[in-house]
C-alpha positions in Angstrom: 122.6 12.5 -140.3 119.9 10.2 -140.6 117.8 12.5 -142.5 120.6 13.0 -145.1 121.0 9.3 -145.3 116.9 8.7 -146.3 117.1 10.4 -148.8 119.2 8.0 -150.9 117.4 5.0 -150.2 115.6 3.4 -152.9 116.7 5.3 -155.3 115.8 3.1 -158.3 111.8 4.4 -157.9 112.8 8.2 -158.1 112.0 8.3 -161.9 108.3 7.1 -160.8 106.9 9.1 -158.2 107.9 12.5 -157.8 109.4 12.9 -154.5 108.0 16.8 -153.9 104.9 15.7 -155.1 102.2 17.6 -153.4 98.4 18.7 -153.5 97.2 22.6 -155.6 95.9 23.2 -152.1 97.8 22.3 -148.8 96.0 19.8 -147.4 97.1 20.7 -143.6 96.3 24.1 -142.1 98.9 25.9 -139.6 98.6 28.6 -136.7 100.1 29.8 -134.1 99.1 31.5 -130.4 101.5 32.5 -127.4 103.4 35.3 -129.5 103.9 32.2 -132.1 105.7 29.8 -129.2 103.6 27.3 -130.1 102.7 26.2 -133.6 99.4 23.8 -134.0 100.2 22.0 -137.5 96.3 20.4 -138.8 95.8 17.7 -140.7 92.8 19.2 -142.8 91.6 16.3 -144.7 88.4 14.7 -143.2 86.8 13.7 -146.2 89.4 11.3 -147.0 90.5 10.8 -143.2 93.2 12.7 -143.6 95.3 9.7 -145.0 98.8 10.0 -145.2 98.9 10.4 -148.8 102.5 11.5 -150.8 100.9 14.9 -150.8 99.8 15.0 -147.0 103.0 13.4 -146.1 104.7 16.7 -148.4 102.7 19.3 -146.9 103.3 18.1 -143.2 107.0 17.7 -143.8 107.0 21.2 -145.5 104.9 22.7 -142.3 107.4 21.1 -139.7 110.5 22.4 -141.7 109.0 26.1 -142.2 108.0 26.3 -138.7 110.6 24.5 -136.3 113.2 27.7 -135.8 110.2 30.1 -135.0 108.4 27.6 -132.4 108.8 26.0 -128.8 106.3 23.9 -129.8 105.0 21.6 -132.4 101.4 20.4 -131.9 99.9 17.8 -134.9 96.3 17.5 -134.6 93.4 16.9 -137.0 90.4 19.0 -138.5 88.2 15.7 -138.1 87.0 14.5 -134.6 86.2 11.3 -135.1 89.9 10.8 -137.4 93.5 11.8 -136.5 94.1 10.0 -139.5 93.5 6.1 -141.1 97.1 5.7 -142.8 98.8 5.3 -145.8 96.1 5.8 -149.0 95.5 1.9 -149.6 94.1 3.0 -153.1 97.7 5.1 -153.6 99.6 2.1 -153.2 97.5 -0.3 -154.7 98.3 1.4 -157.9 101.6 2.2 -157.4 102.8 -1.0 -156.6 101.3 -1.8 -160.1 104.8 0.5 -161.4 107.1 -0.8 -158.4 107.3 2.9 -157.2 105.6 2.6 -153.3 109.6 2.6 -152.2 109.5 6.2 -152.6 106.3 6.7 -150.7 107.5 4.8 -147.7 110.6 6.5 -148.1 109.4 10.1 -147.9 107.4 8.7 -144.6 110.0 7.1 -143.0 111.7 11.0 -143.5 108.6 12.3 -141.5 109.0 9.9 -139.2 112.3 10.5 -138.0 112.1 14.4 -138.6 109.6 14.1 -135.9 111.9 12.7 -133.8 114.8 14.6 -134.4 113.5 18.1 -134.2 115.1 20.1 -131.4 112.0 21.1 -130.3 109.1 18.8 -129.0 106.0 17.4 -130.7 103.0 16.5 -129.2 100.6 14.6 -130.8 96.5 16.1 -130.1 94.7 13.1 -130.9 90.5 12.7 -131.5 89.4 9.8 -132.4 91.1 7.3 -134.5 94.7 6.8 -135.0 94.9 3.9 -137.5 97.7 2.1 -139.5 100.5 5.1 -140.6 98.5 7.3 -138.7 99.2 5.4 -135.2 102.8 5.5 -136.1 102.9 9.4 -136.5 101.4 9.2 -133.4 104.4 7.0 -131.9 106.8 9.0 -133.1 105.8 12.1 -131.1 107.3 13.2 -128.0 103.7 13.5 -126.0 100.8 12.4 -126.8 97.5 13.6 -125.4 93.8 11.7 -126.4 90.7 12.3 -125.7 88.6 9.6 -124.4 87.0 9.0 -127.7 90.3 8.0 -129.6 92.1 4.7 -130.3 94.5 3.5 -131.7 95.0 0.7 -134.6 97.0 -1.0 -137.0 94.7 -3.1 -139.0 96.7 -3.3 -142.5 96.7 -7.3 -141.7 92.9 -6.8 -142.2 93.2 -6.1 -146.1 96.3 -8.3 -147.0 99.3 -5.3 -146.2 101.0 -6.0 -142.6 101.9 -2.9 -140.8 105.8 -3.6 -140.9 106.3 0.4 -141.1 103.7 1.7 -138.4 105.2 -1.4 -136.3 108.7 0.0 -136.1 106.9 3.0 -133.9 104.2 1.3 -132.2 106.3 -1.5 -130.9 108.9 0.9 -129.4 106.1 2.9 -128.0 104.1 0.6 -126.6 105.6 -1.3 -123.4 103.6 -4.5 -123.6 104.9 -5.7 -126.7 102.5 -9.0 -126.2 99.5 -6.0 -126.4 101.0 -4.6 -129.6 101.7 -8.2 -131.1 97.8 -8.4 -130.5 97.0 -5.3 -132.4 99.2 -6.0 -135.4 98.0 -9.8 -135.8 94.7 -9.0 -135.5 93.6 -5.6 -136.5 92.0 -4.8 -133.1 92.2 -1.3 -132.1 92.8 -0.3 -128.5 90.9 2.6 -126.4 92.7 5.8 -125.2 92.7 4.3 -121.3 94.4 1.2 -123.1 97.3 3.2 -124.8 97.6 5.3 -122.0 97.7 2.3 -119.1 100.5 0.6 -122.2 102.8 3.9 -122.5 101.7 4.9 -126.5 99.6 8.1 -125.0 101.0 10.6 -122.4 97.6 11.9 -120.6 93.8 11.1 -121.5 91.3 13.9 -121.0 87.8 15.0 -122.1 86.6 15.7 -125.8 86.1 19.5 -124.7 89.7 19.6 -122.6 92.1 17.9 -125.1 92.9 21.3 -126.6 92.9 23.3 -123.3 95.3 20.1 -121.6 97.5 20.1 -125.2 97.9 23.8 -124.9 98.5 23.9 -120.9 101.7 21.2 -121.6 103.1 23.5 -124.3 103.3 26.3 -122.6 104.9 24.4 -119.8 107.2 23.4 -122.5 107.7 26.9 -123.6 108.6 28.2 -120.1 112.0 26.1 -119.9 115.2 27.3 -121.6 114.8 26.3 -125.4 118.5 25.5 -125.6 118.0 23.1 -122.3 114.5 21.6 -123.7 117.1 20.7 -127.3 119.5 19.3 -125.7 117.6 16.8 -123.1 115.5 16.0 -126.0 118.9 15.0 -128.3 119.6 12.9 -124.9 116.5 11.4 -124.6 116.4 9.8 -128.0 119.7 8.7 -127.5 118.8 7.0 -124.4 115.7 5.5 -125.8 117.5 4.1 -129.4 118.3 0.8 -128.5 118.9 -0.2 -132.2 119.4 2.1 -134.9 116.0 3.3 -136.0 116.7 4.3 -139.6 118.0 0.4 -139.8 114.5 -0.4 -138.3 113.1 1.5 -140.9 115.0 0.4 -143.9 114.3 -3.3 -143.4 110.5 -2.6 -142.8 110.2 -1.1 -145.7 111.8 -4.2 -147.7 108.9 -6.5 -146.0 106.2 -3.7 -146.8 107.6 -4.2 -150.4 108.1 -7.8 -150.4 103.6 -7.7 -149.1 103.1 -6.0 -151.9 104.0 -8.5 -154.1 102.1 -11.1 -152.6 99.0 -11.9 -154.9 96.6 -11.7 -151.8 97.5 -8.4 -151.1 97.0 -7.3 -154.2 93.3 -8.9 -153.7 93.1 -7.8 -150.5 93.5 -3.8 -151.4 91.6 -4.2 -154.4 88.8 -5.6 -152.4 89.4 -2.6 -149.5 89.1 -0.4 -152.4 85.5 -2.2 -153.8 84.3 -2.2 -150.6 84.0 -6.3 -150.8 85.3 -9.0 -148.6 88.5 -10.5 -149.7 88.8 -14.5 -150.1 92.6 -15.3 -149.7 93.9 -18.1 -151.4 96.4 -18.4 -148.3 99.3 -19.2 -151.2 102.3 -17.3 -151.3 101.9 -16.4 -155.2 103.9 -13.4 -156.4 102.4 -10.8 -159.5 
């Protein structure tokens, strides 16, 4: 239901971005092991740190619908050690906020988000090192979440002028000291694996060389249990934790993220992320 109802939102910026808009080469890689119970879905790519471009955001929705009937299991984990994955492409919306078109973009992520959620099956998130911005709220939005001890977690848009309003709809429901994630949103700081863990965003935190071994030894737990029973306590469970309607959540964040992007310091502020300067805010609340 909710998923239908995405689709139709800001539907004055179809005509600007295309909506199935996707790389010549996938950018995430898939396979399977346990007679194809359990499907490992990779974000594959570390020289950009695997940003949640439109394309990446394409391919991963595409791998999550092509794979949900034939799996138990759906794990989302990263080619890059030291990145799960840094966000949103700054760059991508800098310049399409120049054409008023970055609804569509948080649109189509918002639709990830919540087909995440809503899948009868369970996601776990396999998480190496950092987790950042959109990146941390993919993370939210899984059903387990297991680190290693070298990852953390961040959502550091304040930092270069763009408040994570989006990433804050997960994190903030995830994260059970909402003084802690009030912290991380204000002021960029990131937070260690023990951190999330000891605050409810991460499920378990186990050693570099285990987290695929521990990952791998939950899913097949997982896969063990009726599949039916394992849908329907998971339809339940989000019931039970949806204390407002998250697609609401959603649509008003994405309004503020719009309404940032307007602001002339944020415009500053991604251009100077994108020269690798330091911005200089004029601290006025000018519009482009």
């Amino acid at each position: 239901m909710l998923l239908r109802r995405i689709i139709c939102l800001n539907s004055q910026f179809k005509n600007h971005l295309p909506r199935h808009a996707s790389s010549a080469t996938s950018l995430v890689t898939i396979s399977t092991c346990d007679k194809k119970q359990i499907c490992r879905i990779k974000l594959n790519n570390p020289r950009q740190r695997n940003i949640l471009s439109l394309a990446m955001i394409n391919d991963l929705i595409k791998a999550i619908e092509d794979n949900e009937q034939s799996s138990r299991v759906l794990v989302l984990t990263a080619g890059d050690q030291t990145v799960f994955s840094s966000g949103h492409s700054l760059k991508e919306l800098f310049e399409l906020s120049k054409t008023k078109a970055c609804g569509s973009i948080f649109d189509r992520c918002t639709e990830l988000m919540l087909k995440v959620r809503q899948l009868s099956i369970p996601v776990i998130a396999e998480v190496f090192g950092l987790a950042a911005a959109a990146g941390c709220q993919l993370v939210a939005s899984c059903d387990i979440v297991v680190a290693g001890e070298n990852a953390s977690f961040s959502v550091p848009g304040v930092k270069h002028g763009l408040f994570c309003i989006t990433p804050a709809v997960a994190v903030r429901r995830s994260i059970t000291n909402s003084k802690l994630s009030s912290l991380m949103l204000f002021t960029g700081e990131p937070i260690s694996a023990k951190e999330a863990f000891e605050h409810g965003l991460v499920s378990r935190v186990v050693g570099q060389n285990d987290l695929e071994r521990e990952t791998n030894k939950i899913a097949q737990q997982i896969c063990a249990n009726s599949r039916p029973v394992v849908a329907l306590g998971k339809k339940y469970l989000q019931l039970k934790d949806a204390k407002e309607d998250l697609l609401d959540d959603y649509q008003v964040a994405t309004r503020g993220m719009l309404e940032n992007l307007d602001l002339k310091d944020t415009q500053h502020g991604l251009e100077s992320f994108i020269k690798k300067t330091r911005p200089t805010w004029t601290h006025k609340n000018d519009k482009i």
